[in-house]
C-alpha positions in Angstrom: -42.6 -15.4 5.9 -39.3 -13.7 5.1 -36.3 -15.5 3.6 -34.9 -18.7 5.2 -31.0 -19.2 4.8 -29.5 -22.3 5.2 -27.0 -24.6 3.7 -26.0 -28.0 3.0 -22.9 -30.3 2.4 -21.9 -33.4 0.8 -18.3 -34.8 0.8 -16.6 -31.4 -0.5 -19.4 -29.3 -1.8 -21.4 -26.9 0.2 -24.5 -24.8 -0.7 -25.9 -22.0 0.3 -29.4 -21.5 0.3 -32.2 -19.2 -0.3 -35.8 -19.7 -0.1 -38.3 -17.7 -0.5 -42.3 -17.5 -1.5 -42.6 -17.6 -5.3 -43.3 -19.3 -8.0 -40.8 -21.8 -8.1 -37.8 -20.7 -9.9 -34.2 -22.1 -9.2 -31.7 -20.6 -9.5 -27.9 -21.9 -8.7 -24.6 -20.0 -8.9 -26.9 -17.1 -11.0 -27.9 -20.1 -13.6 -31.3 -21.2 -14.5 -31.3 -25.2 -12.9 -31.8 -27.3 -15.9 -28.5 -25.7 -17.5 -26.4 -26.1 -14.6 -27.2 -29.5 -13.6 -28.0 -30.7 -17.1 -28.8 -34.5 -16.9 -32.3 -35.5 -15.3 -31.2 -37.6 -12.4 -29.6 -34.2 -10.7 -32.9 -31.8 -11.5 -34.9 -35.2 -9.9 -32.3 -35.2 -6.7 -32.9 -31.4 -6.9 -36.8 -31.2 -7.1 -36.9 -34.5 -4.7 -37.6 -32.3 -1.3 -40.1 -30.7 -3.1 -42.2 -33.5 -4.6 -42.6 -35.3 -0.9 -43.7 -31.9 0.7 -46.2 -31.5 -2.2 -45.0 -27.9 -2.6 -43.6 -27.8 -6.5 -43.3 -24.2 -7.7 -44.2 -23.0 -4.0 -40.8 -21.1 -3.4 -38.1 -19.3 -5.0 -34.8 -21.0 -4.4 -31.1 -19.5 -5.0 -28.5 -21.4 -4.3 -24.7 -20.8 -4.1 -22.3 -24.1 -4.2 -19.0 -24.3 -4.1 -16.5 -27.4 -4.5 -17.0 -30.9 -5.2 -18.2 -32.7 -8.3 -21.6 -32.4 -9.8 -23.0 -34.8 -8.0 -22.3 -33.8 -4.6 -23.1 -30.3 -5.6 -26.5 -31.5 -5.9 -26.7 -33.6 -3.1 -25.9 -30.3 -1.1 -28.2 -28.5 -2.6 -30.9 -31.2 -1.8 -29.8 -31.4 1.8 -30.0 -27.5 2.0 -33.6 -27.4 0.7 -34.5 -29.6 2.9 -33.4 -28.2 5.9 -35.4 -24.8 5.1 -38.6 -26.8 4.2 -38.1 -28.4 7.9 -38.0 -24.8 9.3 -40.7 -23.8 7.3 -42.9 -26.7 8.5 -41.7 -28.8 10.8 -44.2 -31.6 10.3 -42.6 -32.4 6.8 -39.7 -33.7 9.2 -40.8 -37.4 9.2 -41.5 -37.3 5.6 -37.9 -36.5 4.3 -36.3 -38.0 7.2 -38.1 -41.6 6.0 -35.6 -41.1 2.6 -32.9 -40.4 4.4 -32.8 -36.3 2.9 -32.3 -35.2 6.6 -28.8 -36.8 6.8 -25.4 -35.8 5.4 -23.1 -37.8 3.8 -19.9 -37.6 5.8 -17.8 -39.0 4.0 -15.0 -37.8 2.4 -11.8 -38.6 0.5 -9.1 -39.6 2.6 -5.7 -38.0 2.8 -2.4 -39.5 1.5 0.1 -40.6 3.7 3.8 -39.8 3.5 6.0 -42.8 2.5 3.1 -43.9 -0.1 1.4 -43.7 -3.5 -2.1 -42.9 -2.5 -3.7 -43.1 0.8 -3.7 -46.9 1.2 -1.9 -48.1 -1.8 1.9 -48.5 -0.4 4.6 -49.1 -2.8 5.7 -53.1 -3.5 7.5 -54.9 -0.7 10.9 -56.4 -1.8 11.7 -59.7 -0.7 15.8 -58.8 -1.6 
Protein backbone atom coordinates (compact mmCIF):
# COMPACT_ATOMS: atom_id res chain seq x y z
CA UNK A 1 0.00 0.00 0.00
CA UNK A 2 1.43 3.34 -0.99
CA UNK A 3 0.25 6.72 0.40
CA UNK A 4 -3.46 7.65 0.28
CA UNK A 5 -4.08 11.59 -0.13
CA UNK A 6 -7.09 12.95 0.69
CA UNK A 7 -8.71 15.82 2.36
CA UNK A 8 -11.42 17.09 4.44
CA UNK A 9 -13.54 20.35 5.25
CA UNK A 10 -15.61 21.80 7.87
CA UNK A 11 -17.25 25.29 7.62
CA UNK A 12 -13.83 27.21 6.65
CA UNK A 13 -11.01 24.75 7.41
CA UNK A 14 -9.66 22.29 5.04
CA UNK A 15 -7.10 19.45 5.60
CA UNK A 16 -4.91 17.81 3.70
CA UNK A 17 -4.15 14.41 4.33
CA UNK A 18 -1.53 11.81 4.43
CA UNK A 19 -1.69 8.24 5.38
CA UNK A 20 0.51 5.95 5.39
CA UNK A 21 1.65 2.30 7.12
CA UNK A 22 3.43 3.16 10.43
CA UNK A 23 3.27 3.19 13.74
CA UNK A 24 0.83 5.68 14.39
CA UNK A 25 2.38 9.10 14.50
CA UNK A 26 0.44 12.36 13.79
CA UNK A 27 1.62 14.85 12.69
CA UNK A 28 -0.36 18.30 11.71
CA UNK A 29 1.03 21.44 10.09
CA UNK A 30 4.84 19.79 10.98
CA UNK A 31 3.59 19.62 14.91
CA UNK A 32 3.36 16.61 17.00
CA UNK A 33 -0.86 16.27 17.69
CA UNK A 34 -1.13 16.66 21.30
CA UNK A 35 0.58 20.28 21.05
CA UNK A 36 -1.36 21.51 18.30
CA UNK A 37 -4.73 20.51 19.32
CA UNK A 38 -4.04 20.75 22.99
CA UNK A 39 -7.36 20.06 24.88
CA UNK A 40 -8.59 16.28 24.90
CA UNK A 41 -11.90 16.56 23.33
CA UNK A 42 -9.96 17.51 19.81
CA UNK A 43 -7.09 14.52 20.17
CA UNK A 44 -10.62 12.23 20.93
CA UNK A 45 -12.40 13.88 17.58
CA UNK A 46 -8.92 13.23 16.06
CA UNK A 47 -8.29 9.57 17.11
CA UNK A 48 -12.25 8.90 16.73
CA UNK A 49 -11.90 7.22 13.05
CA UNK A 50 -9.36 5.31 14.34
CA UNK A 51 -10.87 3.73 17.50
CA UNK A 52 -14.13 2.37 15.42
CA UNK A 53 -11.84 0.81 12.66
CA UNK A 54 -9.76 -0.77 15.54
CA UNK A 55 -6.58 0.34 13.87
CA UNK A 56 -4.82 2.75 16.73
CA UNK A 57 -1.13 3.26 15.89
CA UNK A 58 -1.76 1.33 12.35
CA UNK A 59 -0.74 4.39 10.06
CA UNK A 60 1.27 7.37 9.92
CA UNK A 61 -0.83 10.50 9.36
CA UNK A 62 0.30 14.08 8.21
CA UNK A 63 -2.00 16.46 7.90
CA UNK A 64 -1.90 20.14 6.49
CA UNK A 65 -5.00 22.49 7.58
CA UNK A 66 -5.56 25.72 6.77
CA UNK A 67 -8.36 28.29 8.00
CA UNK A 68 -11.03 28.09 10.43
CA UNK A 69 -11.01 27.82 14.12
CA UNK A 70 -9.69 24.95 16.12
CA UNK A 71 -12.44 23.15 16.21
CA UNK A 72 -13.27 22.90 12.68
CA UNK A 73 -9.67 22.33 11.99
CA UNK A 74 -10.18 19.20 13.68
CA UNK A 75 -13.38 18.23 12.40
CA UNK A 76 -11.49 18.35 8.96
CA UNK A 77 -9.00 16.52 9.88
CA UNK A 78 -11.40 13.80 11.26
CA UNK A 79 -13.47 13.87 8.00
CA UNK A 80 -10.08 13.52 5.97
CA UNK A 81 -8.96 10.42 7.97
CA UNK A 82 -11.86 9.05 7.44
CA UNK A 83 -12.18 9.16 4.00
CA UNK A 84 -8.69 7.42 3.43
CA UNK A 85 -9.58 4.60 5.96
CA UNK A 86 -12.84 4.11 3.58
CA UNK A 87 -10.35 3.78 0.62
CA UNK A 88 -8.27 1.68 2.43
CA UNK A 89 -11.06 -0.75 3.41
CA UNK A 90 -14.21 -0.08 2.24
CA UNK A 91 -16.11 -2.27 4.61
CA UNK A 92 -15.28 0.20 7.55
CA UNK A 93 -17.91 2.43 5.51
CA UNK A 94 -21.05 1.45 7.54
CA UNK A 95 -19.09 1.72 10.74
CA UNK A 96 -18.17 5.52 10.46
CA UNK A 97 -21.07 6.34 8.37
CA UNK A 98 -23.43 5.03 11.56
CA UNK A 99 -21.60 8.31 13.57
CA UNK A 100 -22.13 10.39 11.05
CA UNK A 101 -17.93 10.84 10.28
CA UNK A 102 -18.77 10.28 6.52
CA UNK A 103 -20.61 13.62 6.21
CA UNK A 104 -19.45 17.24 6.04
CA UNK A 105 -20.75 19.98 7.81
CA UNK A 106 -21.84 22.42 5.23
CA UNK A 107 -22.45 24.99 6.96
CA UNK A 108 -20.92 28.13 6.89
CA UNK A 109 -21.05 31.70 8.13
CA UNK A 110 -23.24 33.75 6.20
CA UNK A 111 -22.34 36.97 4.39
CA UNK A 112 -23.31 40.50 5.39
CA UNK A 113 -25.65 42.30 3.39
CA UNK A 114 -25.27 45.94 2.33
CA UNK A 115 -27.65 48.45 4.02
CA UNK A 116 -27.05 46.35 7.45
CA UNK A 117 -25.06 45.63 10.60
CA UNK A 118 -24.46 41.97 10.29
CA UNK A 119 -26.06 39.56 8.03
CA UNK A 120 -29.55 39.57 9.52
CA UNK A 121 -29.32 42.13 12.22
CA UNK A 122 -30.78 45.47 10.31
CA UNK A 123 -30.48 48.73 11.92
CA UNK A 124 -33.72 50.04 14.15
CA UNK A 125 -36.82 51.08 12.24
CA UNK A 126 -37.97 54.70 13.03
CA UNK A 127 -41.46 55.22 13.48
CA UNK A 128 -40.73 59.38 12.83
Amino acid sequence: MEVINTSGRRKTAVARLYLKPGKGNVTVNKRDVASYFSTSVLQYKINQPFMLTETIGQYDVQVNVDGGGITGQAEAVRLAISKALIEINPDWKSALKQVGLTTRDPRMVERKKFGQKKARKKSQFSKR
